[in-house]
C-alpha positions as CSV (number, residue, x, y, z in Angstrom):
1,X,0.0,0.0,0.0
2,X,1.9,3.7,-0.9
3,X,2.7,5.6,1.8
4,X,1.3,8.8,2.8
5,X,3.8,11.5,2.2
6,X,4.5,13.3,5.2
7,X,5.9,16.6,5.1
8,X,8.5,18.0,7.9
9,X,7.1,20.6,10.2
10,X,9.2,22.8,11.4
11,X,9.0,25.7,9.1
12,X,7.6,28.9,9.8
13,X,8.8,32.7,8.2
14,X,11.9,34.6,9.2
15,X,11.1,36.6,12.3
16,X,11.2,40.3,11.0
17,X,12.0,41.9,14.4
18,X,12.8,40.3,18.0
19,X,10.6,39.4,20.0
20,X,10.2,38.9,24.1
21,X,8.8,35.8,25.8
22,X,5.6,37.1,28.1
23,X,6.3,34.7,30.3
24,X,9.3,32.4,32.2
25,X,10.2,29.3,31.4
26,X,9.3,26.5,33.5
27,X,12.6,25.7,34.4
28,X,16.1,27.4,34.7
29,X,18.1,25.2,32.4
30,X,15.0,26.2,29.8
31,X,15.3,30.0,30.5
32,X,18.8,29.6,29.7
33,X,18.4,28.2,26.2
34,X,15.8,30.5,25.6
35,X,18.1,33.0,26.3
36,X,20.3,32.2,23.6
37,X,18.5,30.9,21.2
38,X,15.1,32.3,20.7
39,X,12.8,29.3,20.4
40,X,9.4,31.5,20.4
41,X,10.7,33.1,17.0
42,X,10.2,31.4,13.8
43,X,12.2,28.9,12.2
44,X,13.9,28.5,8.8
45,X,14.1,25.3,7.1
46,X,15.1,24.0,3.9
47,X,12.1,21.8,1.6
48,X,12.9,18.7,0.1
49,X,14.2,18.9,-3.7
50,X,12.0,15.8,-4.5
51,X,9.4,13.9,-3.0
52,X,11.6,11.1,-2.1
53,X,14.8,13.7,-0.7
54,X,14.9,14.1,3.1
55,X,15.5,17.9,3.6
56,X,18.0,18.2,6.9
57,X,16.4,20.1,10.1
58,X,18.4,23.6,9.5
59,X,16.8,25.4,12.4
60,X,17.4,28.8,12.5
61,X,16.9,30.3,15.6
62,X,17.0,34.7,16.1
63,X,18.6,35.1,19.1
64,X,18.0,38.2,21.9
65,X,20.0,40.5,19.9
66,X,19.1,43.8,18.2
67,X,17.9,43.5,14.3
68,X,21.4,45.1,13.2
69,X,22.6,41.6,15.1
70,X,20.4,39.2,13.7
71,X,21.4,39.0,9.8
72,X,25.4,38.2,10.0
73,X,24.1,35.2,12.6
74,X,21.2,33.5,9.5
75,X,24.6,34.0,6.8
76,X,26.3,31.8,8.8
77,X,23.9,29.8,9.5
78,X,23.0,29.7,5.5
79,X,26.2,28.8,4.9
80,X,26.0,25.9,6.9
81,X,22.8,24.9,5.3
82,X,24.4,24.2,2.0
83,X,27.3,22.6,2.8
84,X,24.3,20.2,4.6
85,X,22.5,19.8,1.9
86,X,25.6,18.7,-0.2
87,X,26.4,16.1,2.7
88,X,22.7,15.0,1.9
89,X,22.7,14.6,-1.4
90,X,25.9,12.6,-1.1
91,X,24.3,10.4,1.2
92,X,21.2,10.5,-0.2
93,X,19.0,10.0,2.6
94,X,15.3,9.0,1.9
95,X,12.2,8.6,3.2
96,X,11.3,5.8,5.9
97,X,10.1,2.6,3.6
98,X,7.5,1.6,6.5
99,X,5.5,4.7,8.0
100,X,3.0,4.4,10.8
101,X,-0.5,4.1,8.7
102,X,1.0,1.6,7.0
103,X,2.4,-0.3,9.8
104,X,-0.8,0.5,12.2
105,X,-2.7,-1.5,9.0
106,X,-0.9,-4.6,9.6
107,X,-1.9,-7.6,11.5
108,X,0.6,-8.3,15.0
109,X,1.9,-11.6,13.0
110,X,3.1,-9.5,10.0
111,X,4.7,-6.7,12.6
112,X,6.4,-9.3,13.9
113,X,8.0,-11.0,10.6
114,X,8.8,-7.3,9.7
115,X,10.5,-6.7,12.8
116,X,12.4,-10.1,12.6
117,X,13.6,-9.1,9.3
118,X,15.5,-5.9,10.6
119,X,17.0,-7.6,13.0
120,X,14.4,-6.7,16.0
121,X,14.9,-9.6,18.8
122,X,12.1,-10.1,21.8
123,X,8.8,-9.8,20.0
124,X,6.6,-12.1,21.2
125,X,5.6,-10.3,24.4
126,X,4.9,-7.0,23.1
127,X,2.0,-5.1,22.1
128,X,1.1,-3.8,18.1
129,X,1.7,-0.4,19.5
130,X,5.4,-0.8,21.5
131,X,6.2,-3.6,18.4
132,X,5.1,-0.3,15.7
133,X,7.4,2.2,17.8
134,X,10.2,-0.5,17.8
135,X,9.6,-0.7,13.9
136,X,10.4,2.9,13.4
137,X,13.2,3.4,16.0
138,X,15.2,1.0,14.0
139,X,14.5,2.3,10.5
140,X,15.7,5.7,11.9
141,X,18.9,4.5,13.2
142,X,20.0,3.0,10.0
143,X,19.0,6.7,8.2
144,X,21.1,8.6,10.8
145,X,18.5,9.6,12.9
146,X,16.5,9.1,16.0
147,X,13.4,7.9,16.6
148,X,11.8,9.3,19.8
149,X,8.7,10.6,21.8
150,X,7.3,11.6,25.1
151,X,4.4,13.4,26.3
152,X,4.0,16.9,25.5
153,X,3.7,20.0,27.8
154,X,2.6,23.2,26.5
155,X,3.9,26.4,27.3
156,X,2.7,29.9,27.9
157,X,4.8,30.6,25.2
158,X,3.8,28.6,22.7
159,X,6.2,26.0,22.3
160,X,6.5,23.0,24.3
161,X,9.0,19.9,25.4
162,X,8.1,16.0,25.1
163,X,8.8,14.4,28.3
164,X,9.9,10.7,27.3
165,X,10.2,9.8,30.8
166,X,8.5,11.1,33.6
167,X,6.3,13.8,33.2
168,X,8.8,16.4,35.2
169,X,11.2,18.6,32.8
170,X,14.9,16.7,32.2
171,X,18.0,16.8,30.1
172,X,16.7,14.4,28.2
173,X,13.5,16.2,26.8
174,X,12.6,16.9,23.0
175,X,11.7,20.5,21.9
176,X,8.6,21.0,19.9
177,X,8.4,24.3,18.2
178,X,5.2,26.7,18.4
179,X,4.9,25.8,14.4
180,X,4.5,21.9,14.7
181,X,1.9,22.5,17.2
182,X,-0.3,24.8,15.4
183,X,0.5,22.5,12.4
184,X,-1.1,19.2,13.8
185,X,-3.3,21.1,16.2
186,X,-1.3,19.4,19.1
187,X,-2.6,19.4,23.0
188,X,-1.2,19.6,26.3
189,X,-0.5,15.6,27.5
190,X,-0.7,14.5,23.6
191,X,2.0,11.2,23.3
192,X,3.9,12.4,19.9
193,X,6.6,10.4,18.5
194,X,8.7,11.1,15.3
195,X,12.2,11.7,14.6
196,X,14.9,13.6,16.5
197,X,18.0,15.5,15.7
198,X,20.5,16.3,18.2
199,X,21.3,19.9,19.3
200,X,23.5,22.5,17.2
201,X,25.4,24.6,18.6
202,X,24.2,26.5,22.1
203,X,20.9,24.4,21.9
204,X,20.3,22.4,24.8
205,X,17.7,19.8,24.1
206,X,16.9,17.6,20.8
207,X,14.6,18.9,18.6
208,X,11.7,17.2,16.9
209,X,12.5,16.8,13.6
210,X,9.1,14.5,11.8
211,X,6.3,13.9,13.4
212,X,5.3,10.4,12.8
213,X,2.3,9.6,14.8
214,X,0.3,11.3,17.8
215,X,-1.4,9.1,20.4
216,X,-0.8,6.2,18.7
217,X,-2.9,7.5,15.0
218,X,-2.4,9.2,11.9
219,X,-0.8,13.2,12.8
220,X,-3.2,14.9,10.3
221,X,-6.3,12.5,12.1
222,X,-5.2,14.2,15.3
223,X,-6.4,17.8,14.2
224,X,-9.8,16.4,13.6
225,X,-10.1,15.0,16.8
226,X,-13.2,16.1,19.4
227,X,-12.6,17.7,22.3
228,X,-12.6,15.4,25.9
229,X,-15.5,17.9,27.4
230,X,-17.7,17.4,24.4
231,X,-17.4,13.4,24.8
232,X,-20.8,12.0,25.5
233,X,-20.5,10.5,29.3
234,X,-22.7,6.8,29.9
235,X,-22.6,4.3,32.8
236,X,-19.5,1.9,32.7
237,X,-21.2,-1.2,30.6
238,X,-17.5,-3.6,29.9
239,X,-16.4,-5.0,32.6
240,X,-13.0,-5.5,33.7
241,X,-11.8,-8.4,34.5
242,X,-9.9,-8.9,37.7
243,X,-9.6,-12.6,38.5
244,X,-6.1,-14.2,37.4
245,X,-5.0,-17.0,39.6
246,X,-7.1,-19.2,42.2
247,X,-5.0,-18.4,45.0
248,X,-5.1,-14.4,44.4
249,X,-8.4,-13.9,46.1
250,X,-8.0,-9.9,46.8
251,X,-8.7,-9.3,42.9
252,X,-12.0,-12.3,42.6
253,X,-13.5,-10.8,45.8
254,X,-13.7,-7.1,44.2
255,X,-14.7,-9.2,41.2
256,X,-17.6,-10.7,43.0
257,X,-18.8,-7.5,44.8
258,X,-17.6,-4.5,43.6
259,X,-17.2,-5.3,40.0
260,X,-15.2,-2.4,37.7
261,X,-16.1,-1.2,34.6
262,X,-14.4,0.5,32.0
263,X,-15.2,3.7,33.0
264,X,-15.2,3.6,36.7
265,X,-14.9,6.4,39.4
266,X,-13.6,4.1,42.6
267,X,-12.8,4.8,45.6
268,X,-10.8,2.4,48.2
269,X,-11.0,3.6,51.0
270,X,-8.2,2.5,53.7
271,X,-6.9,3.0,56.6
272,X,-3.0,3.3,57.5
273,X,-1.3,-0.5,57.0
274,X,-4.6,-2.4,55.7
275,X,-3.2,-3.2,52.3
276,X,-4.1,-1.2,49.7
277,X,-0.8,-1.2,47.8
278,X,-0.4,-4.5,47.6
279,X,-4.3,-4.1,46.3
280,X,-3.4,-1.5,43.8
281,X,-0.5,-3.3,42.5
282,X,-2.9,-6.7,42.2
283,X,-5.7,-4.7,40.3
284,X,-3.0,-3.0,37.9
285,X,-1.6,-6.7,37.2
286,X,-5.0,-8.2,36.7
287,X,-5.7,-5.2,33.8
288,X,-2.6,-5.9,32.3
289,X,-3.1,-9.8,32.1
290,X,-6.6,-9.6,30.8
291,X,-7.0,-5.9,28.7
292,X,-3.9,-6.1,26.7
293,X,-5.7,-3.2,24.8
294,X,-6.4,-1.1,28.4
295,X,-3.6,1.7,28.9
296,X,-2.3,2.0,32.4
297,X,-1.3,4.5,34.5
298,X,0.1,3.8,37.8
299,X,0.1,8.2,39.4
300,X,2.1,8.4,42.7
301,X,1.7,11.3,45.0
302,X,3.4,12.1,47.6
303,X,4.8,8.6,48.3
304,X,7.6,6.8,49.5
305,X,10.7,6.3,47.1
306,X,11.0,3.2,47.8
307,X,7.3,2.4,47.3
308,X,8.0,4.0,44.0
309,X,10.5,1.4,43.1
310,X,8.1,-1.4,44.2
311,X,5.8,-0.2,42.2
312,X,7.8,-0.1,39.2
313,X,9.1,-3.5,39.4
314,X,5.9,-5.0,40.3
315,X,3.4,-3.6,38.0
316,X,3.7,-3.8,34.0
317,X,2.7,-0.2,33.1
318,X,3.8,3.7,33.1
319,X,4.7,4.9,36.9
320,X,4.5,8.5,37.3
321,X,5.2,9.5,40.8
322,X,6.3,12.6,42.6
323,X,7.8,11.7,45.8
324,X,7.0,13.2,49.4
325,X,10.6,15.2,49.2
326,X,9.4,17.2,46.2
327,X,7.2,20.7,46.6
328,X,3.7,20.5,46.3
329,X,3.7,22.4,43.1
330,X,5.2,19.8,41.7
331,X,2.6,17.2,43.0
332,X,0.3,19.1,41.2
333,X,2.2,19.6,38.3
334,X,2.5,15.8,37.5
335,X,-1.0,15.1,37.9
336,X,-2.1,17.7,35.9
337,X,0.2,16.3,33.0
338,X,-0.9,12.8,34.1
339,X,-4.6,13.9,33.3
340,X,-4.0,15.8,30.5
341,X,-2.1,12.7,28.8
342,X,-5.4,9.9,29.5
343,X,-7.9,12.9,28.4
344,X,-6.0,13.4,25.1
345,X,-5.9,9.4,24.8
346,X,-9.6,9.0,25.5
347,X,-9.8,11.6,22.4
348,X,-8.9,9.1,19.9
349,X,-11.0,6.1,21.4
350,X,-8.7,4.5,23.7
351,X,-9.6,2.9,27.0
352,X,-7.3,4.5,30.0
353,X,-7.5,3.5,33.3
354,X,-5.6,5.5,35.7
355,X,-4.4,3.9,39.5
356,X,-4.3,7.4,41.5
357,X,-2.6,6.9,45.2
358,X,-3.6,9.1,46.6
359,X,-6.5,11.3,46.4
360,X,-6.1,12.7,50.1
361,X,-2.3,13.5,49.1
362,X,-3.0,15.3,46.6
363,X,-5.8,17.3,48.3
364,X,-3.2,18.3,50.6
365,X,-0.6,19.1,48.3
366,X,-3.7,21.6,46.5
367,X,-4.1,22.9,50.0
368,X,-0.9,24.3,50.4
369,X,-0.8,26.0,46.9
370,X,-3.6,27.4,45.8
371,X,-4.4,31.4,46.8
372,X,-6.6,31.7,49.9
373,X,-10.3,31.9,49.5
374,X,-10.7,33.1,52.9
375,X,-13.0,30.5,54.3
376,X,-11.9,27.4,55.7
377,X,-13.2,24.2,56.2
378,X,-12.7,21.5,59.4
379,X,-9.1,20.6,59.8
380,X,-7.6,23.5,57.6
381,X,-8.8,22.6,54.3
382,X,-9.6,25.6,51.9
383,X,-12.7,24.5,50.2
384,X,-11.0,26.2,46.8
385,X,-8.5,23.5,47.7
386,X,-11.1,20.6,46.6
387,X,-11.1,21.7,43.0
388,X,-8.8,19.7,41.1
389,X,-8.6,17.2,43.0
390,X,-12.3,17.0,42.3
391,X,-12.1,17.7,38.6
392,X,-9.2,15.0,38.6
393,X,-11.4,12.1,39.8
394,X,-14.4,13.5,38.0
395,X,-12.8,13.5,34.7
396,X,-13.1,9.2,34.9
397,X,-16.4,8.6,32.0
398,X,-17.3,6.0,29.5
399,X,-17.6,7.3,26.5
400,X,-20.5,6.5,24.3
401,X,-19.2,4.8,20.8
402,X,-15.7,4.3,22.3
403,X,-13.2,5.6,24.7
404,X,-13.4,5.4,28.2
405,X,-10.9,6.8,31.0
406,X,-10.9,4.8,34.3
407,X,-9.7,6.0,37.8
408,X,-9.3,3.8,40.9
409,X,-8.2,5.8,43.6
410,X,-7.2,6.2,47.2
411,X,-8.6,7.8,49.8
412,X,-6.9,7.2,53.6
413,X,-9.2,7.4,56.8
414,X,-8.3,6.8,60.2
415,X,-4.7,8.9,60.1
416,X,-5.8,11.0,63.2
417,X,-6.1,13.9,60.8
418,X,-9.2,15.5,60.8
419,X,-8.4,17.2,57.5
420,X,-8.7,13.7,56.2
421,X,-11.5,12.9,57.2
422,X,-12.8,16.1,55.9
423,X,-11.3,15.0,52.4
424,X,-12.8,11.9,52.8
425,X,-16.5,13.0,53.4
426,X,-16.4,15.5,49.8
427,X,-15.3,12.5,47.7
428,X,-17.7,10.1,49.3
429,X,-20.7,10.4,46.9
430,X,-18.9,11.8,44.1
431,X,-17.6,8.1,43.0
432,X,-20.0,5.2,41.8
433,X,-17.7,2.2,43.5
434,X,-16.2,1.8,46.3
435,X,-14.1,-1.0,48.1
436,X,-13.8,-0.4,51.7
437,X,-10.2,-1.7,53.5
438,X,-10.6,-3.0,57.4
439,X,-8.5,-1.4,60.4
440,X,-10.3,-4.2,62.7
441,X,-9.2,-7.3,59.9
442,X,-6.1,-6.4,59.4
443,X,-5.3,-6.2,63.1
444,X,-6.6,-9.6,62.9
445,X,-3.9,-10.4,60.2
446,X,-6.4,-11.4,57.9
447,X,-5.7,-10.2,54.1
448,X,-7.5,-9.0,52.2
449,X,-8.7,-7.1,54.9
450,X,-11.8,-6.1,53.0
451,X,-14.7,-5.4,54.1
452,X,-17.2,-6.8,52.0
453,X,-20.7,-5.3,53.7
454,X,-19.1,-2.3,52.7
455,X,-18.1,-2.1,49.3
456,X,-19.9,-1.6,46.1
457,X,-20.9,-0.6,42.8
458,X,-23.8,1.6,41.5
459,X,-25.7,0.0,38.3
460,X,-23.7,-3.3,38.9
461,X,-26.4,-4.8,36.9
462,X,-24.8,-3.4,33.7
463,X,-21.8,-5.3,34.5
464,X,-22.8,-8.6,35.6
465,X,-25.1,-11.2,34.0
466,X,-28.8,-11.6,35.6
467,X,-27.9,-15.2,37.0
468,X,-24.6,-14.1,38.4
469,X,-26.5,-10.7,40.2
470,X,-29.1,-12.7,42.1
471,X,-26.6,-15.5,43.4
472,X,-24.4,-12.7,44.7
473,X,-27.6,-10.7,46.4
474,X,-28.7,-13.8,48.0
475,X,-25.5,-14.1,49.2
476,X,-25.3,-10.7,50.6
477,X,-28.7,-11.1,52.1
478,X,-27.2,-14.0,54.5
479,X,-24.2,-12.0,55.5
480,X,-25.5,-8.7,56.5
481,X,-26.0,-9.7,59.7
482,X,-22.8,-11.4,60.3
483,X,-19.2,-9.5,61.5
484,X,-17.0,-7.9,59.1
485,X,-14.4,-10.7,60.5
486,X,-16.6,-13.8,60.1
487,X,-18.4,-12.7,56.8
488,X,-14.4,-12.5,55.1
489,X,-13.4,-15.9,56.6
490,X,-15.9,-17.4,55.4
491,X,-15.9,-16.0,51.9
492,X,-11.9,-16.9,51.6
493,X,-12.8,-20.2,52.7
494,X,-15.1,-20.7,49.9
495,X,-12.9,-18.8,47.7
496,X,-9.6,-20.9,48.1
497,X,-11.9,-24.2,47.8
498,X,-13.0,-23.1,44.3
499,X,-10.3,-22.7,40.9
500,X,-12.2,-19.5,39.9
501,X,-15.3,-17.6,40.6
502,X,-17.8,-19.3,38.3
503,X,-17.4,-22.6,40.8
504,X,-17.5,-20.5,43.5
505,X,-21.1,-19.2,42.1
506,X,-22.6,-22.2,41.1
507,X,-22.5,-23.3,44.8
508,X,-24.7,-20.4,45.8
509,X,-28.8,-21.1,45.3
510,X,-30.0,-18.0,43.5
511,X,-32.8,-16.1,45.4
């Protein structure tokens, strides 16, 4: 099938006068290659002869010099362009043979011959998309190139950096010019992924050279996208499912009675040392087992390094944490990103589900930030505070004819902090699960210390067959009288007499 030609993007006019940045750079390192080389100005860049030549990335930056300044520094950097383009010509560079609509149009078995063929070892585990972006790092190495991507944050200025790991700025970020965003109508948190060229002279960062493909589709599909607020919300109706092995009981119990859709907005609530970690990191191995196609997202705030790296090595998925050390701004500035990133993904019909730990962390981190209201809640809390932390967990929707972004969050109780409480009671209603975590059983040493009188789902019916729903209410019905303690004990014994959950049903008499 021919390929769609795709045209580089980082050409704009020549600047006609200097212009100032209205606003700082995020960082110092950035403010200092802005300072040198004017990256809000336009850039200057050569076109391709032919349809087949690769035209070199001759950026031309305008420094923050006066005009009189400006035209000795474009010469020399003219003269430099054609001695490149001679060096081009010689080495006759060409397009990639494989691009990404052409690669996303093949089957996994025929990405995988391809990838054997250049010399691509490992393959069996991975996924169409990691196999398509291994595909197209290799064909840009053998061109002299890079092949490269992150997530992208948007400045005030127009421009923006790809984070490729992490979602805090680095040495190791790509810049995107103001140009190639307007050009493919590109978003704060959009994944984009094309080719790199190193830095000239006084540039810091690597530029982006060809964009290749944004949130995993087509670059010119990405302008034509919808917008995540004009997404029609529905009740979650796929269910998720959580059971994996007989022996892991803490995922086939929240399978049984609080069942998660795609789509969710849950809630565990826990107290201090009940378990949910180990909870969160079964649940985000159970997705990745069973929804090969679900995107995860494991968001740390405010946590423990070394929970971090548990994390990390436990779960098969992106980790984006921001550790208790770091300032509260930049709590806030991860999850923001973090958001920003599922929404865009949701955009173009992916399902997203999101592990947030935790949502009274980042309450507090919100707290300390935002500007004073000048009323104050129980505890200290600002109610201003409760904003994003509210429009974070409200952002989780199923989105009618495809898409969906799920978030399974924390929420601690029982710290001795009345500000947590207070967080506690104004995300209560506002999700439609919850799983409930014991202090009394796990004192008992009994894990999974949930409790299962507790825990929930609204409109489970939409998630579980008709059969399946009236076994599990009758068997509600004759433990509602029964202790938290007694009612778990008795459902683990069931549990670990039974290889999976359909056994364990079929011994329960519906109605």
């Amino acid at each position: 099938m021919p390929r769609k030609k795709t045209e580089i993007t980082e050409t704009t006019d020549v600047p006609k006068k200097k212009t100032r940045a209205k606003s700082s750079p995020s960082t110092k390192k950035e403010k200092e290659s802005i300072q040198q080389v004017e990256i809000e100005n336009k850039a200057i860049v050569a076109e391709p002869s032919n349809g087949e030549a690769l035209a070199p990335d001759e950026v031309l930056l305008a420094s923050n010099l006066p005009e009189a300044s400006i035209e000795p520094i474009f010469s020399a950097h003219l003269e430099a362009d054609k001695e490149q383009d001679c060096k081009n010509k010689q080495q006759k560079h060409t397009h990639p043979k494989l691009g990404f609509n052409f690669l996303a149009q093949q089957t996994l078995a025929d990405l995988r011959k391809i990838a054997k063929d250049i010399g691509i070892t490992s393959i069996s585990a991975r996924r169409k998309d990691d196999l398509i972006v291994d595909i197209l790092k290799t064909q840009a190495e053998t061109m002299g190139y890079r092949f490269s991507g992150g997530t992208l944050e948007s400045l005030s200025d127009g421009y923006g950096f790809l984070r490729p790991s992490g979602l805090l700025p680095s040495n190791n970020d790509i810049y995107v010019s103001a140009s190639q965003i307007r050009r493919f109508g590109l978003r704060n948190g959009d994944v984009v992924w094309g080719i790199i060229r190193p830095p000239k002279e006084q540039e810091h960062y690597e530029a982006l050279l060809r964009v290749e493909n944004v949130n995993f589709t087509d670059p010119e599909a990405a302008r034509k996208r919808p917008q995540f607020e004009s997404l029609t919300p529905i009740f979650p109706d796929e269910k998720l499912i959580l059971e994996t092995e007989r022996k892991i009981v803490s995922t086939r119990i929240v399978d049984l009675f609080s069942p998660i859709g795609k789509g969710q907005r849950a809630l565990i609530v826990s107290p201090p040392k009940a378990g949910k970690t180990t909870l969160l990191k079964n649940l985000a191995n159970a997705i990745t087992t069973n929804h090969p196609e679900v995107i995860l997202m494991v968001l740390l705030i405010d946590e423990r390094p070394e929970e971090v790296t548990d994390m990390a090595r436990s779960v098969d998925g992106e980790i984006i944490a921001s550790t208790f050390d770091r300032p509260a701004e930049e709590h806030m500035r991860v999850a923001a990103l973090a958001l920003e990133k599922a929404k865009r993904l949701v955009e173009v019909s992916k399902d997203v589900v999101i592990l947030l730990d935790s949502i009274t962390r980042l309450a507090r981190a919100s707290n300390l930030i935002v500007p004073p209201s000048g009323r104050t809640l129980s505890g200290g809390m600002d109610p201003a505070a409760l904003y994003f932390p509210k429009k974070f967990f409200g952002a989780a929707r199923n989105i009618e004819f495809g898409g969906s972004l799920t978030i399974i969050g924390t929420a601690l109780v029982e710290t001795g902090s009345r500000m947590d409480d207070v967080i506690y009671e104004e995300f209560k209603g506002t999700g439609n699960m919850e799983v409930h975590l014991s202090r009394k059983i796990s004192e008992q040493r009994i894990f999974p210390a949930l409790d299962i009188t507790k825990s929930g789902t609204r409109k489970e019916e939409l998630l579980v067959s008709e059969d399946d729903l009236q076994r599990i209410w009758a068997l509600r019905r004759k433990i509602t009288n029964m202790d938290e303690a007694e009612v778990l004990n008795l459902i683990l014994d069931k549990l670990r007499n039974t290889v999976n959950n359909r056994e364990f049903l079929a011994t329960i008499k519906a109605g």
